[in-house]
N, C-alpha and C positions, 0 to 999 in steps of 0.2 A: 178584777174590780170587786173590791169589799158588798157585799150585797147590804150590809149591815151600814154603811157608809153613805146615807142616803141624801140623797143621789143629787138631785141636782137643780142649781139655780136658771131660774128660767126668768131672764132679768125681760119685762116687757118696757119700763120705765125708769127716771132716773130726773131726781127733780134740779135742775138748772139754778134756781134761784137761792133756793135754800140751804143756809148751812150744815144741814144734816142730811146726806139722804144714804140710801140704798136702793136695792134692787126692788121691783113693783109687784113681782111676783115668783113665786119660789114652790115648785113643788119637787114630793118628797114619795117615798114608799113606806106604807103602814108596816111599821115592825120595825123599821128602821131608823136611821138618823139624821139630822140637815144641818146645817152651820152658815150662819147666817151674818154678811158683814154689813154694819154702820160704819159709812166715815164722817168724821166733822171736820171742821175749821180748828187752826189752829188757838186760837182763842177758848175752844172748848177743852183744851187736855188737861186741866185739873177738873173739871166741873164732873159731879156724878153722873152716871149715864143712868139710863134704865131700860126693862123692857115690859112691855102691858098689849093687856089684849080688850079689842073695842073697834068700833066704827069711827070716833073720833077721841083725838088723841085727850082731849079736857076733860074726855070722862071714862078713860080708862084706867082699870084697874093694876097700877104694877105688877108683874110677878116674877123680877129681880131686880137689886141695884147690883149696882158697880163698887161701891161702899160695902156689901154684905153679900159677897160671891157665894153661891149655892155649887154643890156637887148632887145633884138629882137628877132628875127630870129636864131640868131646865138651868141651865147653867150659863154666867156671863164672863167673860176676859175682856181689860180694856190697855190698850196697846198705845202708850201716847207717842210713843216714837213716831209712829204711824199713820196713828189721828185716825184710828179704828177699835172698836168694839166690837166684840163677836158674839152671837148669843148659840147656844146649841140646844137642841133639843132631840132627848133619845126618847126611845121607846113609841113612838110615832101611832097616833089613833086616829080614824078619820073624824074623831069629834074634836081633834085638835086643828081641822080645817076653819081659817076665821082671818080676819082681818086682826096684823096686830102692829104697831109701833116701836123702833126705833128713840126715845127719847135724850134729850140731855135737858137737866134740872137746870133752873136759871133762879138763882139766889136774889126775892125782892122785882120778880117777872115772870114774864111768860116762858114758857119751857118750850123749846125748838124737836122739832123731831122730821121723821118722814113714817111715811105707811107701806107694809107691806105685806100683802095677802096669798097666805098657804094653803096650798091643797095638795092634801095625804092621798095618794092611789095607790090602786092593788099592785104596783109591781112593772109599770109601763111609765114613761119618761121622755120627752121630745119638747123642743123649743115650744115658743108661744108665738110669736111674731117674723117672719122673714122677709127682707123686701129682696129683690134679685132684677138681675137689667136684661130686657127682652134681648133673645138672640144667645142668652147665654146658658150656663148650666149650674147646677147645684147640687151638694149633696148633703144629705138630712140623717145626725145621727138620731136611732131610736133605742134609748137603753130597757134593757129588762131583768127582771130579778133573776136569781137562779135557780127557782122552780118550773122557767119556759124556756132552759137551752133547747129540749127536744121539741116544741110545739112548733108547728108552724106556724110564719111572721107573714103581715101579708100589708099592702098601703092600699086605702082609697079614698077616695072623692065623696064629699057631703059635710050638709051641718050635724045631723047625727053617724054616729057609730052605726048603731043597729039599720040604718035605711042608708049607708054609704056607697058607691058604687066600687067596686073592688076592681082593681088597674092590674096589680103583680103580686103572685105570691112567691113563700121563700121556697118550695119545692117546686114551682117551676119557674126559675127566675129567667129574664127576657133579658136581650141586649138589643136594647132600641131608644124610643125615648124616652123610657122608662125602667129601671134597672132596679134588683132586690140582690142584698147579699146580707147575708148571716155568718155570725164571728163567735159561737157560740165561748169562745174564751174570753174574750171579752166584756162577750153580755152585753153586746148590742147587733142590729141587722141596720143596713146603712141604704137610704134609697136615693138613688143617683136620675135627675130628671134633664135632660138633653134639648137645645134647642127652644128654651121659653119663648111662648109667645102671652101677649096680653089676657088670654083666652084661657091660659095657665091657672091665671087667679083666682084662689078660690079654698075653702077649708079641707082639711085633708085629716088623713088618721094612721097612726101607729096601731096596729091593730095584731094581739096575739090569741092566737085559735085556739079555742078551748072546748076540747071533745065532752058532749052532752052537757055543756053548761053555758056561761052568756062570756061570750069572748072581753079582754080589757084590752084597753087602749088609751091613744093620748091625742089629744088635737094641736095641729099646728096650723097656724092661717099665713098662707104664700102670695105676694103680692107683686106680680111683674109688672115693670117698669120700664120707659126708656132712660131714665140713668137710675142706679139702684142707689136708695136713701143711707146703704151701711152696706162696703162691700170691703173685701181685700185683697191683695196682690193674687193669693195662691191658697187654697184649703187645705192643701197638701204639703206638709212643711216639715223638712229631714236634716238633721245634724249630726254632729260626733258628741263623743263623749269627751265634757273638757271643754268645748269650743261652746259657740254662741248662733242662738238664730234670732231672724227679725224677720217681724211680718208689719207689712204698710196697710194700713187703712185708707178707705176714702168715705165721705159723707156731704150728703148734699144738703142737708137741715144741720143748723148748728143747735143741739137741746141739751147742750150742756156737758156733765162727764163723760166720760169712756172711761168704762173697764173692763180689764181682763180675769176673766175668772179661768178657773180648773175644775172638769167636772169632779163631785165629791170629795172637794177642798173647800175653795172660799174666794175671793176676786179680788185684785188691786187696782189702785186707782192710780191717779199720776202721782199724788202725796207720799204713795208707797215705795219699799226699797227690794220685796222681795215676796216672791208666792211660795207655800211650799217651800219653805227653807231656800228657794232661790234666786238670788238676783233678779230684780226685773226693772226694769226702766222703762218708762210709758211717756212720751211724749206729745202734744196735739197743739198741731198749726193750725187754729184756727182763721187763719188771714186766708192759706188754701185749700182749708179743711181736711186737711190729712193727719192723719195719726201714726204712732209706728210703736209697738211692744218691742224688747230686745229682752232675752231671757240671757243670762249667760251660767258659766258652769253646771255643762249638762250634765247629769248622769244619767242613765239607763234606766230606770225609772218614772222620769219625766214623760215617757211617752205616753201620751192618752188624750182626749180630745180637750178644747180649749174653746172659750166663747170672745169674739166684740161685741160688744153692746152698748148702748148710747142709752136714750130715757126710750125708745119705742122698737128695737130693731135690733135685733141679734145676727151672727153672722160665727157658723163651728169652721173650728180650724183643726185639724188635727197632726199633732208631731209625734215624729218618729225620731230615737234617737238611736243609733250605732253605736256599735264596739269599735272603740280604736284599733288600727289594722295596723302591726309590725312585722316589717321585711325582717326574715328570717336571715343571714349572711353567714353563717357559720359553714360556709362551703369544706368537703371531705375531701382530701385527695389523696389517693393511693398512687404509688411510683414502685414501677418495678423496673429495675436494672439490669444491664442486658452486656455481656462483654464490648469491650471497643469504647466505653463510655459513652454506649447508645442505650437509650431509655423511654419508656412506653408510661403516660402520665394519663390515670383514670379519675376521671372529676364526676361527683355526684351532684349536678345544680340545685341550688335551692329554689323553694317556692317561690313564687310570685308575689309582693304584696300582695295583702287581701283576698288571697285564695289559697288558704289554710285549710286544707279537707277535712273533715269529721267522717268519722262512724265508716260505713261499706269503700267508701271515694278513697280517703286516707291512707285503709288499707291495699287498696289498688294501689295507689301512687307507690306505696312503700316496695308493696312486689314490683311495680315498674323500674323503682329505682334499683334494686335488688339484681334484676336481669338484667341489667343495662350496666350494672356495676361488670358482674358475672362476663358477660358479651366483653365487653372493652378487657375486663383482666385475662381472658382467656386468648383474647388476641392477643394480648401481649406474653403471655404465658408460650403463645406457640411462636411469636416473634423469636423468644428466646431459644427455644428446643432450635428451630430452623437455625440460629445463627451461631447453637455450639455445633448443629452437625456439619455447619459449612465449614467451620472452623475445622472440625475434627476430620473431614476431607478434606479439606487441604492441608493437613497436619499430615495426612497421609501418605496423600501424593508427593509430599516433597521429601517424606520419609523414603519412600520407593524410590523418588529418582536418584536420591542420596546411594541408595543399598546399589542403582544401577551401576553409577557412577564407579565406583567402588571396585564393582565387581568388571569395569573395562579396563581402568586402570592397573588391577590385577593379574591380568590376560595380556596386557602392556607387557609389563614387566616379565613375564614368565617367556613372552619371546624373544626379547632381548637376553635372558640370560643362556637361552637354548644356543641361538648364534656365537 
């Protein structure tokens, strides 16, 4: 994960009524970068877009159109295909935390937009809102920059950081109802919570330990339920390379959009054809309130965590994608030939789908095959010794009875000639 690539959309809201919205809230890493999606209505794709920062959108200050694209600081793309706008912004300063606007110009009226407010942190990263259904479990990514792979990660309970009650750290992580794991490749530690009961509920913290100085972190607020307001089928979501996966949604308030974002990308909504250069399709039954993403043509790459979200309620999924696995069949066969048109046939099997050894294993396997080759040819090797010597006694013996024979028949004759 690009550290520079920052980080990530932390959708709390998603305005239902309006032609314009995006995500409610978005936070990011100082020094880094965000990418920030607006969608509209299809009635907006010629109309200028812009983006301004302000409390309210009638008196904020633009500081880019879609008619005059910047490469700076702050840079906009507007995508009609798609019925999105994107705004990005590098170089990340915590004075660039504010309330700022989404707009689209309305020629001769009011200009439509939606709101949504960034906050730049030191380098810690975790949703904003979770609902979850009592009885069940959850797991909560928490990302971090790459100057705290070594630090210890730790989760706890409280409305502040510094007065939190601290539950599990990543050097001693527990397996119970509460779990800490660290992925320092990734740049994230993931806290797995077992068994929610209502009592669950309550604000919590991403929390990275920092020796003689004031630890950072990120707040997320967890809210158990008995039915959960945004949940889905499975968090855990595994496919091939080439093929397609789908995750189902459910929701018990209908607030309007659902999208699917990528962390350190940017989200689609159901208007869209594709995240990340890849196919996606988003569909929601609002009659049963069910939703379903389908992503198709994986590559290996696609792996990495994945948000639902509605206008109040996230919900990470994380995919995994595989290397396509090919049966090897190029079976060897060695034949060694044996007088009599008797033959001794040594086969070397091949692997197994999807257990192609690498590195220490492979080379075993290869000695395995190797001996086993050696084994089978040398029984056949002594197959053959044994069946020229059989031959060659009894080439013998009949040689001798021949020479007896001979020699009676000789003895025959020599007394008949005496008489």
């Amino acid at each position: 994960m690009d550290p520079l690539m920052l980080l990530f959309l932390l959708i709390a809201g998603l305005t239902d009524a309006d032609s314009v919205y995006t995500v409610s809230r978005v936070s990011a890493w100082r020094g880094g970068s965000v990418t920030i999606p607006c969608f509209y209505e299809d009635r907006y794709k010629t109309n200028v877009k812009y983006w301004c920062r302000g409390y309210y959108r009638d008196s904020c200050p633009p500081i880019v159109h879609s008619d005059s694209p910047q490469e700076g600081k702050v840079s906009i793309r507007d995508d009609p295909d798609q019925q999105v706008f994107t705004l990005t912004i590098n170089n990340l300063t915590t004075g660039d935390s504010d309330r700022y606007w989404c707009g689209v110009k309305i020629s001769g009226g009011s200009d439509v937009g939606d709101q949504v407010s960034l906050s730049v942190t030191h380098g810690v990263s975790t949703m904003k809102r979770l609902s979850v259904q009592r009885g069940g479990s959850v797991t909560i990514p928490c990302f971090y920059s790459d100057r705290y792979k070594t630090h210890v990660k730790y989760w706890c309970r409280g409305h502040y950081r510094d007065s939190c009650t601290s539950i599990v750290h990543s050097d001693s992580p527990q397996e119970g109802k509460v779990s800490v794991r660290d992925d320092p490749d990734q740049q994230v530690f993931t806290v797995t919570i077992n068994n929610l009961t209502a009592g669950d509920s309550d604000r919590y913290w991403c929390g990275v330990k920092i020796s003689g100085g004031s630890d950072v972190g990120d707040q997320v607020h967890l809210s158990v339920t008995d039915g959960s307001r945004l949940s889905v089928d499975k968090q855990e979501v595994t496919g091939v390379e080439g093929d397609s996966v789908s995750i189902q949604g459910r929701y018990k308030y209908d607030y309007g959009q659902k999208l699917w974002c990528k962390i350190g990308v940017s989200c689609a909504s159901e208007r869209s054809v594709s995240l990340d250069g890849r196919p996606v399709l988003i569909r929601d039954d609002r009659v049963n309130k069910v939703f379903s993403v389908t992503m198709r043509g994986l590559e290996r790459k696609d792996t990495g965590w994945y948000w639902c979200a509605d206008r109040y309620h996230q919900i990470p999924v994380h995919i995994t994608v595989k290397q396509t696995t090919t049966a090897i069949i190029n079976t060897e066969h060695t034949t060694v030939l044996t007088p009599g048109s008797a033959s001794v046939s040594v086969t070397i099997k091949p692997s197994a789908p999807g257990s192609a050894p690498t590195g220490a294993n492979d080379k075993e396997q290869r000695w395995e095959q190797v001996l086993d080759a050696a084994l089978k040819a040398g029984t056949g090797v002594l197959y053959l010794i044994c069946t020229i010597i059989a031959i060659q006694l009894n080439w013998c013996s009949c040689r001798k009875k021949g020479s007896n024979q001979r020699e009676a028949e000789g003895g025959a004759n020599t007394n008949n000639l005496a008489i």
